[in-house]
VOBA-1610 file (N, C-alpha, C; in pm, whole numbers, padded with zeros to 5 digits, always signed):
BEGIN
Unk+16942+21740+08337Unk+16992+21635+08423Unk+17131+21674+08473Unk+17127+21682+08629Unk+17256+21694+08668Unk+17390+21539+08687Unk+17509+21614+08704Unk+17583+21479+08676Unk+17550+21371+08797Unk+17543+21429+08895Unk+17491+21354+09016Unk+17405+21266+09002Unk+17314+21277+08892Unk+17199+21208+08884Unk+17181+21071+08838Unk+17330+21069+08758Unk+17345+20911+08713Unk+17426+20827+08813Unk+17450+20881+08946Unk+17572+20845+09075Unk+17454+20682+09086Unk+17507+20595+09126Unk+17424+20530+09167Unk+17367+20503+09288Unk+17283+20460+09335Unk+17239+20509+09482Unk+17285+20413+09574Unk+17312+20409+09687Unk+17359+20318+09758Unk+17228+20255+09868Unk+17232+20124+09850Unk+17087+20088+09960Unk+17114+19971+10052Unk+17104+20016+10159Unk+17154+19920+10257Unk+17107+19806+10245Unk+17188+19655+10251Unk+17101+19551+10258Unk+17072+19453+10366Unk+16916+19457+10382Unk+16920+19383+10491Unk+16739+19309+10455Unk+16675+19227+10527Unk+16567+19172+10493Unk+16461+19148+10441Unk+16504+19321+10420Unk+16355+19379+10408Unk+16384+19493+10339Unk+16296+19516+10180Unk+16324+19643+10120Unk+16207+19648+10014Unk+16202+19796+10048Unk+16074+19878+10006Unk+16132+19972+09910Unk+16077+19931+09791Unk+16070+19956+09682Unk+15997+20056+09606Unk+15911+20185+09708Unk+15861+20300+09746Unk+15930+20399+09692Unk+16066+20387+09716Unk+16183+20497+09662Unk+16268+20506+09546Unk+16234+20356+09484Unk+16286+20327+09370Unk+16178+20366+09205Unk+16245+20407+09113Unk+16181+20452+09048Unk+16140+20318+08935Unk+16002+20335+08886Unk+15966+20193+08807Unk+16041+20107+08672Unk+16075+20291+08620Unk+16205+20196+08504Unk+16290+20113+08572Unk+16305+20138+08691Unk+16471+20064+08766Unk+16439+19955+08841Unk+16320+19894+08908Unk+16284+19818+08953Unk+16302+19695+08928Unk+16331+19606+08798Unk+16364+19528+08794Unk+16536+19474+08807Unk+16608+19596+08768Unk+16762+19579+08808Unk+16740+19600+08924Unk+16753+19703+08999Unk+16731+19704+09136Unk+16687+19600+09254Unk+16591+19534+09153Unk+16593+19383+09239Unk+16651+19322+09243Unk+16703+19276+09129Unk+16822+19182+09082Unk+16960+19205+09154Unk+16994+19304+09195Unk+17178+19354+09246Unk+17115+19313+09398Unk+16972+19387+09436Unk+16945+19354+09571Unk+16930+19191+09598Unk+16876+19132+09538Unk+16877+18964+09557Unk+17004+18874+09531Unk+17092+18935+09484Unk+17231+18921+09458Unk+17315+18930+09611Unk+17286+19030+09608Unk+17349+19076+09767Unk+17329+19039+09879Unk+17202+19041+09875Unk+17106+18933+10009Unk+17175+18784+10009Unk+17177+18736+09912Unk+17209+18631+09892Unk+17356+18568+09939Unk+17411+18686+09894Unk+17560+18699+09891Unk+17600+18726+10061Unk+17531+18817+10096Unk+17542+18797+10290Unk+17438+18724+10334Unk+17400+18627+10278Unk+17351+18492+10395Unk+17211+18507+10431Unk+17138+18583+10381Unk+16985+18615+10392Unk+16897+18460+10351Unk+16850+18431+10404Unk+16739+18300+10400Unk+16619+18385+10339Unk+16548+18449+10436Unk+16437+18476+10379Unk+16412+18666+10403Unk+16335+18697+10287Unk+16317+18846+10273Unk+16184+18862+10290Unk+16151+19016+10234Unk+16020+19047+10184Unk+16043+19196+10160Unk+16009+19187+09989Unk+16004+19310+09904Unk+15830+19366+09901Unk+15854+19470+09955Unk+15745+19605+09932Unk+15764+19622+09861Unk+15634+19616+09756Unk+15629+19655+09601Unk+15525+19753+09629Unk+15420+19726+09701Unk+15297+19846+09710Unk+15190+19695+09639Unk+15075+19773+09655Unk+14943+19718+09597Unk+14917+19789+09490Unk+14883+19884+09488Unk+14830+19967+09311Unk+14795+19886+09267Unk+14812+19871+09103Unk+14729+19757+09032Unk+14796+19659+08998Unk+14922+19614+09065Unk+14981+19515+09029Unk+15111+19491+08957Unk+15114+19630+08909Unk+15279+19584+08775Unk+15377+19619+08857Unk+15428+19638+08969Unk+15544+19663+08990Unk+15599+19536+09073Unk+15425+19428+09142Unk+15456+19355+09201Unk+15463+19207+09107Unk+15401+19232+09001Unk+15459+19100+08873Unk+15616+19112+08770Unk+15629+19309+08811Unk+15798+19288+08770Unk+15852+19213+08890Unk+15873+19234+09006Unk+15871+19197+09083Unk+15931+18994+09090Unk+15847+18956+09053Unk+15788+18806+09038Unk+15896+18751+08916Unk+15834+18828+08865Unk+15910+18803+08698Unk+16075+18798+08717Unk+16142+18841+08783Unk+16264+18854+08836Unk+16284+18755+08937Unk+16238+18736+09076Unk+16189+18608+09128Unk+16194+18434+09067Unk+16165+18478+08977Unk+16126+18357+08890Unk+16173+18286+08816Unk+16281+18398+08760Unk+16388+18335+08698Unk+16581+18347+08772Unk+16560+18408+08865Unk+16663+18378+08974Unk+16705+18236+08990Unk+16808+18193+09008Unk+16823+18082+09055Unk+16815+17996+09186Unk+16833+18091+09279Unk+16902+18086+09403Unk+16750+18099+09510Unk+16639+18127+09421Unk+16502+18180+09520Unk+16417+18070+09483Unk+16382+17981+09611Unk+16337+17872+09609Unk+16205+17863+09606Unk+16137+18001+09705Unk+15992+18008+09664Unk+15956+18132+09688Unk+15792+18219+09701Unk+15801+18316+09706Unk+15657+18352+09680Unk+15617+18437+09788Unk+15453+18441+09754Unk+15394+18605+09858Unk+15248+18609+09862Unk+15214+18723+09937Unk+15210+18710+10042Unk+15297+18819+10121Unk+15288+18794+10285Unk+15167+18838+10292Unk+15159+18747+10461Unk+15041+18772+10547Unk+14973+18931+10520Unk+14857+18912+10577Unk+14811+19031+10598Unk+14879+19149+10667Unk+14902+19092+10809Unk+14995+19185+10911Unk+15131+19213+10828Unk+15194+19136+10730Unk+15342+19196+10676Unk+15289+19304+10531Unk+15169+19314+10493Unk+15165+19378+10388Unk+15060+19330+10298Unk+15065+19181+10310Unk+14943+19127+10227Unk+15010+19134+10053Unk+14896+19154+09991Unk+14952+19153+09860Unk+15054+19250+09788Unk+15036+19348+09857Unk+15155+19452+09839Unk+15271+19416+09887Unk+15337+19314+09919Unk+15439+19221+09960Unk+15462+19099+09950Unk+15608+19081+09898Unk+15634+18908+09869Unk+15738+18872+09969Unk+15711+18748+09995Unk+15818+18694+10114Unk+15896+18585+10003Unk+16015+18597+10028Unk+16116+18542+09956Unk+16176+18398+09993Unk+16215+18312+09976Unk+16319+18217+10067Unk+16404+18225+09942Unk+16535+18190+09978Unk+16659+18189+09896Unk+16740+18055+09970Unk+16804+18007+09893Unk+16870+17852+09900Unk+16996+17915+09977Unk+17055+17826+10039Unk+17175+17832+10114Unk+17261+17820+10000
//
């Protein structure tokens, strides 16, 4: 392991984030700083790309969701946004 490797990554925030590039140990912090932030610049509503596979990255996913405070509801987008491989978020003012 190089030292670089523990740098932390920087990820732009904005409505919409795909979770493709993130690795699965990290996925649940990674959500958490990102729903923090969203939140923190005024984001109403999101939608996290988790993927479809068999499901665990999109019930960590949830599981984080769920116990947030600030995320009022949250379910599978439409077909055209992703379908079950995607959750649409709302977050409280």
């Amino acid at each position: 392991m190089k030292p670089e490797d523990d740098e932390p990554i920087r990820v732009p925030i904005g409505d919409v984030f795909d979770l493709h590039s993130v690795s699965p140990r990290d996925v649940k912090a990674v959500v958490e700083e990102y729903l923090i932030e969203a939140h923190r610049m005024g984001f109403r509503a999101l939608r996290i790309i988790h993927g479809r596979g068999i499901g665990v990255q999109r019930e960590m996913v949830r599981s984080v969701l769920a116990r947030t405070a600030f995320v009022v509801s949250f379910h599978d987008a439409p077909a055209e946004a992703g379908g079950w491989g995607a959750t649409l978020v709302t977050l409280c003012d």
